[in-house]
C-alpha positions in Angstrom: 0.0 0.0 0.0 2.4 2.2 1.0 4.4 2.0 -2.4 1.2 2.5 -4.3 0.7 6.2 -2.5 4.3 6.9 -3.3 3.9 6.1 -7.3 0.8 8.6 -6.7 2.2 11.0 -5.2 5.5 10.6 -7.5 3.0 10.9 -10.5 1.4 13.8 -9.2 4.4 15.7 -8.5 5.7 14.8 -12.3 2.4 16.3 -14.0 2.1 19.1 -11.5 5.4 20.4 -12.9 4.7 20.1 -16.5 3.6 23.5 -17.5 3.1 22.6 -20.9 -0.7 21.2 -21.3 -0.6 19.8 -25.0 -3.8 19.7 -26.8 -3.1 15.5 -27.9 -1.0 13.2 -26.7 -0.4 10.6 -29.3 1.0 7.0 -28.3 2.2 5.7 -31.6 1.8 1.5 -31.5 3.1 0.1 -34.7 5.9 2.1 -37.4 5.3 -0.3 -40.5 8.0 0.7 -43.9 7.0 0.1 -47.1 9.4 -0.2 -50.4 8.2 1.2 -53.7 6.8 -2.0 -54.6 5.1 -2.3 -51.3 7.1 -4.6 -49.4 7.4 -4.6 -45.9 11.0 -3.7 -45.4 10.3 -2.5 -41.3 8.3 -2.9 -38.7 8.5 -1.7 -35.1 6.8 -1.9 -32.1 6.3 0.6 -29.1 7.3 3.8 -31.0 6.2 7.0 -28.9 4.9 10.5 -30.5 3.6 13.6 -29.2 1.1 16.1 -31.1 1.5 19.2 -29.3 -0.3 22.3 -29.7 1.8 25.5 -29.8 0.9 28.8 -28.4 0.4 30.0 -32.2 -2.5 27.6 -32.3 -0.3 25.4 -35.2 1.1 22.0 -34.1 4.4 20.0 -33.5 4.3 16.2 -34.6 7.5 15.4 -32.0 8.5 11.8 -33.5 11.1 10.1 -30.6 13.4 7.7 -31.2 12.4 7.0 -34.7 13.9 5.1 -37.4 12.7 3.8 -40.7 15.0 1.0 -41.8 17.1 -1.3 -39.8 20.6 0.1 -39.0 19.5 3.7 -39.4 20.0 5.1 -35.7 17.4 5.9 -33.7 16.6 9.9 -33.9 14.2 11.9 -32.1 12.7 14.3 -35.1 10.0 17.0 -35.0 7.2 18.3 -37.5 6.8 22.0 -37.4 3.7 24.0 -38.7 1.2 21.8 -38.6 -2.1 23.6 -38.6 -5.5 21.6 -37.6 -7.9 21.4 -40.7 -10.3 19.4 -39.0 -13.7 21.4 -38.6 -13.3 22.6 -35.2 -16.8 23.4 -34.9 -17.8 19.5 -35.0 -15.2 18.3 -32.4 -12.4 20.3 -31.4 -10.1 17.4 -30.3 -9.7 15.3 -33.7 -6.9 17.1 -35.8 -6.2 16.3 -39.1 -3.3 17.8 -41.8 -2.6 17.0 -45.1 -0.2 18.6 -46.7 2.4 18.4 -50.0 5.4 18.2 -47.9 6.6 18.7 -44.7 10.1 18.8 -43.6 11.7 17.1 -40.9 14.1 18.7 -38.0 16.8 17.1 -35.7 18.1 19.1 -32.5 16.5 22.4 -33.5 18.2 21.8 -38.0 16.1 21.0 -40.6 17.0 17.9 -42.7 15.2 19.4 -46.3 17.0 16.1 -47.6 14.4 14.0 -46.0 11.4 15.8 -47.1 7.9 14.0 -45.8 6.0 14.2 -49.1 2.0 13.5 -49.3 2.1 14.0 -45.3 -1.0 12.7 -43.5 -1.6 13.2 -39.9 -5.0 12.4 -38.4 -6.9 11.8 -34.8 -10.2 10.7 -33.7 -11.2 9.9 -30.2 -8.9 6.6 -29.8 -6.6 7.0 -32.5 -4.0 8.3 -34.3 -2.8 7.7 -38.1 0.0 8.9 -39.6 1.7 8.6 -43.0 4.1 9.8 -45.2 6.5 9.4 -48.5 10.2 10.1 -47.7 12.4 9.0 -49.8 12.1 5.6 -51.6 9.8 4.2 -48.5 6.0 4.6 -47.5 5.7 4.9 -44.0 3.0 4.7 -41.9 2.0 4.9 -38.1 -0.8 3.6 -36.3 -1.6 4.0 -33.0 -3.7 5.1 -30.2 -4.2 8.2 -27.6 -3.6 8.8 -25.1 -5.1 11.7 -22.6 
């Protein structure tokens, strides 16, 4: 008993410190890597991403500890810009952007060589879907939220 009201009070202590509240908190299941003719080169479990809201009212797809192929090291990337196109009036939590291309950064640079092209990022109430072109691969993310 007495460890279980010390992991509560822990947690309490670790949320009452976080100043940021994001809008969505996206727990990211299953990266799945696709060649150009489709086949499934990578797969990964347990991949974590955060959808934050900025103070701008755009978003920040935060991708951590990400890779797409095996071999390539593990790094933690962000999505800048993201504005919501989802009809707010309907349900202001579900956020959805499409866009052209979108291009990655690592520790604070942007990578234009890894452009995300045909970008899809959407939420409902239980999940999150995310896909995107770079390179030679199709990738996709599937997952669920977390609140």
């Amino acid at each position: 008993m007495k460890k279980l009201i010390l992991l509560g009070i822990a947690f309490l202590t670790m949320t009452a410190c976080d100043d940021k509240e994001p809008n969505l908190i996206p727990v990211i299941d299953v990266i799945e890597v696709y060649d150009s003719e489709g086949r499934n080169v990578y797969h990964e479990s347990g991949v974590e991403w955060r959808l934050m809201e900025n103070p701008d009212g755009k978003y920040t797809l935060y991708m951590d500890k990400t890779r797409f192929i095996d071999g390539m090291p593990y790094l933690d990337m962000e999505v800048r810009n993201l504005e919501n196109q989802y009809d707010a009036s309907f349900n202001d939590d579900f956020f959805k952007n499409d866009t052209p291309e979108a291009i990655p950064y690592h520790n604070g640079v942007a990578m234009p060589n890894y452009t995300l092209y045909d970008f899809k990022c959407e939420t409902d109430e239980e999940a999150v879907n995310v896909k995107f072109r770079c390179m030679k691969y199709d990738v996709r993310y599937r997952g669920s939220l977390v609140r």
